[in-house]
C-alpha positions as CSV (number, residue, x, y, z in Angstrom):
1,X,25.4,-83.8,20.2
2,X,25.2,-80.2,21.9
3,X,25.8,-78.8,18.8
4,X,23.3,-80.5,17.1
5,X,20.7,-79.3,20.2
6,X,22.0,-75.4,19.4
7,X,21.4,-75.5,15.9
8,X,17.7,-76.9,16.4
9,X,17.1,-74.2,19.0
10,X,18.1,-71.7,16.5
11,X,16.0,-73.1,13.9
12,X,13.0,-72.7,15.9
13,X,13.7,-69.4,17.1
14,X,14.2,-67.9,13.9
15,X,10.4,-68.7,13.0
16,X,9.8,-66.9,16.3
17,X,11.2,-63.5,15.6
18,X,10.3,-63.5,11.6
19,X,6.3,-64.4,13.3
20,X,6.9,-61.2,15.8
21,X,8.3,-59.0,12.9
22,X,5.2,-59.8,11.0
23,X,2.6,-59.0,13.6
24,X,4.4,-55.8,14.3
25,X,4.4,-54.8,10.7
26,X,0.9,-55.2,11.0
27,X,-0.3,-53.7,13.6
28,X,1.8,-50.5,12.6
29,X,-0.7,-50.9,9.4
30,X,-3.4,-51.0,11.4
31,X,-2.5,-48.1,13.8
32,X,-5.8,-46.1,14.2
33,X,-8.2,-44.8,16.6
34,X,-10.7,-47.7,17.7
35,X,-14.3,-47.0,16.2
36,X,-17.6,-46.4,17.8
37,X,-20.6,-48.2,16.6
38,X,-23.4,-45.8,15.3
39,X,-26.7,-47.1,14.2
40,X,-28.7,-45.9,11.1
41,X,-27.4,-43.5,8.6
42,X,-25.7,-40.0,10.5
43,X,-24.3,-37.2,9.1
44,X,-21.3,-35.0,10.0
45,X,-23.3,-32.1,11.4
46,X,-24.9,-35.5,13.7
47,X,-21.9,-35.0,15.2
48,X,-21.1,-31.8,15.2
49,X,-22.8,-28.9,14.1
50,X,-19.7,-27.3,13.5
51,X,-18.3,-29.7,11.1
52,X,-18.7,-30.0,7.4
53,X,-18.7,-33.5,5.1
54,X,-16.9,-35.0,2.4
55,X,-19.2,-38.0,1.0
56,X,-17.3,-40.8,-1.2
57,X,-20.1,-43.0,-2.5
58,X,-19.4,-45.3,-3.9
59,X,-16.1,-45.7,-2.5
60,X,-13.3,-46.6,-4.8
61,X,-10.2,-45.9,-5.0
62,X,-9.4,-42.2,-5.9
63,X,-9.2,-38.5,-5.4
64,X,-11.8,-36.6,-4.2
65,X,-12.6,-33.1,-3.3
66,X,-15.3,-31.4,-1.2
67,X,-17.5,-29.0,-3.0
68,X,-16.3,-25.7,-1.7
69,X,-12.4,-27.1,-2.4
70,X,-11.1,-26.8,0.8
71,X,-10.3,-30.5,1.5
72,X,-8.6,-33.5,-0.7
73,X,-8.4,-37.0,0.4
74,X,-6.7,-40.3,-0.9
75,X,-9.2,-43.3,-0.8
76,X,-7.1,-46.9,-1.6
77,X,-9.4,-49.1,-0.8
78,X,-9.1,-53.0,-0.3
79,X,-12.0,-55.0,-1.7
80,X,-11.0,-58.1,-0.2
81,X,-11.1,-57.1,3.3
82,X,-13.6,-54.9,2.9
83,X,-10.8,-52.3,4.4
84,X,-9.1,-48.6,3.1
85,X,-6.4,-46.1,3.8
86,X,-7.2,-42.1,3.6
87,X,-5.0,-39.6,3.0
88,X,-5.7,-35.5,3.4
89,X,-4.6,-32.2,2.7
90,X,-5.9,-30.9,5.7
91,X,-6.8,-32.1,9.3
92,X,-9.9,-34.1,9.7
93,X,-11.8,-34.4,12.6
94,X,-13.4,-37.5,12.1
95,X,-14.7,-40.6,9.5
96,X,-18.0,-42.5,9.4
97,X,-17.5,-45.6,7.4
98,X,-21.4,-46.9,6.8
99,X,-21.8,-50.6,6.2
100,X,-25.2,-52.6,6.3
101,X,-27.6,-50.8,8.2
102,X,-25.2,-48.6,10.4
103,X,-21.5,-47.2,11.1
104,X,-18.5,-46.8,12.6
105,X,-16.8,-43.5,13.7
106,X,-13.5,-42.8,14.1
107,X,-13.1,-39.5,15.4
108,X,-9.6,-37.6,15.8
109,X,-8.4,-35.4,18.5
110,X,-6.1,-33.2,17.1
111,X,-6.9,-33.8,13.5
112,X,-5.7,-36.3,11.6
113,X,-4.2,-36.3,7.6
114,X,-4.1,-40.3,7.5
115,X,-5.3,-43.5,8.3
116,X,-5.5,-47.3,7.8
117,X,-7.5,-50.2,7.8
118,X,-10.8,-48.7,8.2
119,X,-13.8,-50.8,8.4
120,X,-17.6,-51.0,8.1
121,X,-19.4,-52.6,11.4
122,X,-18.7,-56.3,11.7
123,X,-20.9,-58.8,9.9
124,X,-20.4,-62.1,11.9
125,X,-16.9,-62.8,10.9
126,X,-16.2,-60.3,8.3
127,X,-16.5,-56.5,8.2
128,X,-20.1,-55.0,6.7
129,X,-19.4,-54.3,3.1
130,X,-18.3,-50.0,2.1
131,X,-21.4,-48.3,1.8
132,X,-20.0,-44.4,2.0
133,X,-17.5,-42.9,3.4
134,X,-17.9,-39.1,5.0
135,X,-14.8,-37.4,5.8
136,X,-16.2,-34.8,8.7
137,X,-13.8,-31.4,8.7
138,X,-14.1,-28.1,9.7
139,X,-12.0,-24.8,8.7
140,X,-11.0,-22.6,10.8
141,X,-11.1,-18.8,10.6
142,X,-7.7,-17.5,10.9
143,X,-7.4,-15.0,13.3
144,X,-7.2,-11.7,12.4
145,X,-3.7,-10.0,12.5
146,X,-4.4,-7.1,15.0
147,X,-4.7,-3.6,13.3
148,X,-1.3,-1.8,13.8
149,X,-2.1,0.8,16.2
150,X,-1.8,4.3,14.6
151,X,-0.5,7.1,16.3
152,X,-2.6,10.5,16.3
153,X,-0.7,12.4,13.9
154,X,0.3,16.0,15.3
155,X,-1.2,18.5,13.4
156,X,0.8,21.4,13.6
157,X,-0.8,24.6,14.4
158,X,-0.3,27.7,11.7
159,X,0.9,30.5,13.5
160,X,-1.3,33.5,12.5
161,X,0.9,36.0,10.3
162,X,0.5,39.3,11.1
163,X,-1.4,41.8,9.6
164,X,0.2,44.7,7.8
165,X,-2.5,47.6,9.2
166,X,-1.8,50.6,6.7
167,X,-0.8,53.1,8.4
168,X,-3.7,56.0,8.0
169,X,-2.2,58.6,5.7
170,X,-3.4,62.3,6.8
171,X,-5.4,63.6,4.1
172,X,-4.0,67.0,3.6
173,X,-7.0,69.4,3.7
174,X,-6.3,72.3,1.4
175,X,-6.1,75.7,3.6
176,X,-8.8,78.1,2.6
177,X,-7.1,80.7,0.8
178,X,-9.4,83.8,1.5
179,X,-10.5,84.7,-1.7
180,X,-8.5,88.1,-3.0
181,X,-10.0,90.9,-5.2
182,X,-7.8,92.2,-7.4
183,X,-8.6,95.3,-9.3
184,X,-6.8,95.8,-12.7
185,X,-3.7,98.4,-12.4
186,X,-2.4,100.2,-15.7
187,X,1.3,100.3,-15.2
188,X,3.5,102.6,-17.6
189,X,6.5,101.8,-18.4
190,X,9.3,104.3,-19.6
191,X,11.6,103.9,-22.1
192,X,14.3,105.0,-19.9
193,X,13.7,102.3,-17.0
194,X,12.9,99.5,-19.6
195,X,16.3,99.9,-21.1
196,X,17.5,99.9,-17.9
197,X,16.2,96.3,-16.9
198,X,17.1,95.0,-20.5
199,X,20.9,96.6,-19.8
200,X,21.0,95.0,-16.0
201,X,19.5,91.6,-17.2
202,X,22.0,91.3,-20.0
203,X,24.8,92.1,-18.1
204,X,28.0,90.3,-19.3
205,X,26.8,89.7,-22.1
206,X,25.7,93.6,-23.7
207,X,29.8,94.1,-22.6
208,X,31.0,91.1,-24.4
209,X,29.0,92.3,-27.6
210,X,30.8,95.6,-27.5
211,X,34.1,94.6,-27.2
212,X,33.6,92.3,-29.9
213,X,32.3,95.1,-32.1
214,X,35.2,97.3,-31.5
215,X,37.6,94.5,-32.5
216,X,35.7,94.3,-35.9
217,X,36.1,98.0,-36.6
218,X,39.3,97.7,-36.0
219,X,39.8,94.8,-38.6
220,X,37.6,96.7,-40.9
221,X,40.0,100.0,-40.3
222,X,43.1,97.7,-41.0
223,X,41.8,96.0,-44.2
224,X,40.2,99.4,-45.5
225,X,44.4,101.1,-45.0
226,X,45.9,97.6,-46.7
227,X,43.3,98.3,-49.6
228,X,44.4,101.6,-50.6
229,X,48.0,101.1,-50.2
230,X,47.7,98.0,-52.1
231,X,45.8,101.1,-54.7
232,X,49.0,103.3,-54.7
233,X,51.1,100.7,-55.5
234,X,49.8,99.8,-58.3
């Protein structure tokens, strides 16, 4: 009997925690920021100035890009519950889901890339059907890398070369020769005092000449005395 009791309390606790599972699977789904009801038709820059806007109209699942390229989202959209999941390539600040006449925002603080289960305004028991969706963004400048600071460069300064100064060179300024007259002088030689000089300039030489002309006469006498012998004999 008690183990009939434990097998029945099992049984019903099993339902339990499959039931908890469920709900919690759920409300991971539907894990977002809780909306705030806007009325009419608002922009992004409503909202912000700062802030740019992605439109999807009419919404459908898909890919869409904002016109200057700078953000991508992921629409899978529900058409059942009137619900949809977003995906990005960047952070978004917010997302107004218009619905009937107005809208819900959900706004992100720090950006998001992702949601689920967003929804028009409610409609008595149901949600507003998708009207558009804007995806509200905004890019921010990077900051600029600071400019390595650059030392002054030393500049090195030339040291003057000297200059060679050219020594002055003295002119030489001719002496003035006083002029000198000189009067024409006949000189007259004689023959005995020019054969003088001629003798004294020779010198060696005039002796050397005599010698050498004593030593042909006396060839000369030799060959003449084997000439006439040579005569007599024959």
């Amino acid at each position: 009997m008690g183990t009939r009791v434990r097998t029945r309390h099992v049984a019903l606790f099993i339902p339990m925690v499959v039931a908890v599972v469920v709900v919690g699977a759920f409300a991971a789904l539907a894990d977002h920021v809780e909306p705030t009801f806007h009325a009419g038709n608002p922009t992004c820059g409503s909202f912000d100035a700062a802030w740019k806007e992605l439109k999807v109209e009419p919404v459908s699942d898909g890919e869409y890009t904002s016109t200057d390229g700078k953000l991508t989202v992921t629409v899978a959209v529900d058409e059942d519950a009137q619900e949809f999941d977003w995906t990005s390539d960047i952070g978004v600040d917010a997302v107004f889901v218009k619905g009937g006449d107005n809208g819900n925002l959900y706004s992100y603080s720090p950006e998001s890339t992702g949601d689920t289960n967003l929804h028009a305004p409610a409609n008595n028991d149901e949600w507003f059907g998708l009207s558009h969706i804007s995806f509200c963004y905004d890019v921010e400048s990077p900051s600029p890398s600071p400019s390595p600071s650059v030392s002054p460069t030393e500049t090195a300064t030339p040291t003057p070369t000297p200059t060679e100064t050219p020594s002055e060179t003295p002119s030489e300024t001719p002496s003035e020769t006083p002029g000198v007259t000189v009067s024409p002088t006949t000189v007259t030689t004689s023959p005995s005092v020019l054969g003088t000089k001629v003798l004294g300039n020779t010198g060696a030489d005039v002796r050397n000449l005599i010698v050498l002309g004593l030593a042909l006469v006396a060839l000369g006498t030799l060959a003449y005395g084997a000439a006439r012998r040579s005569a007599k004999s024959n």
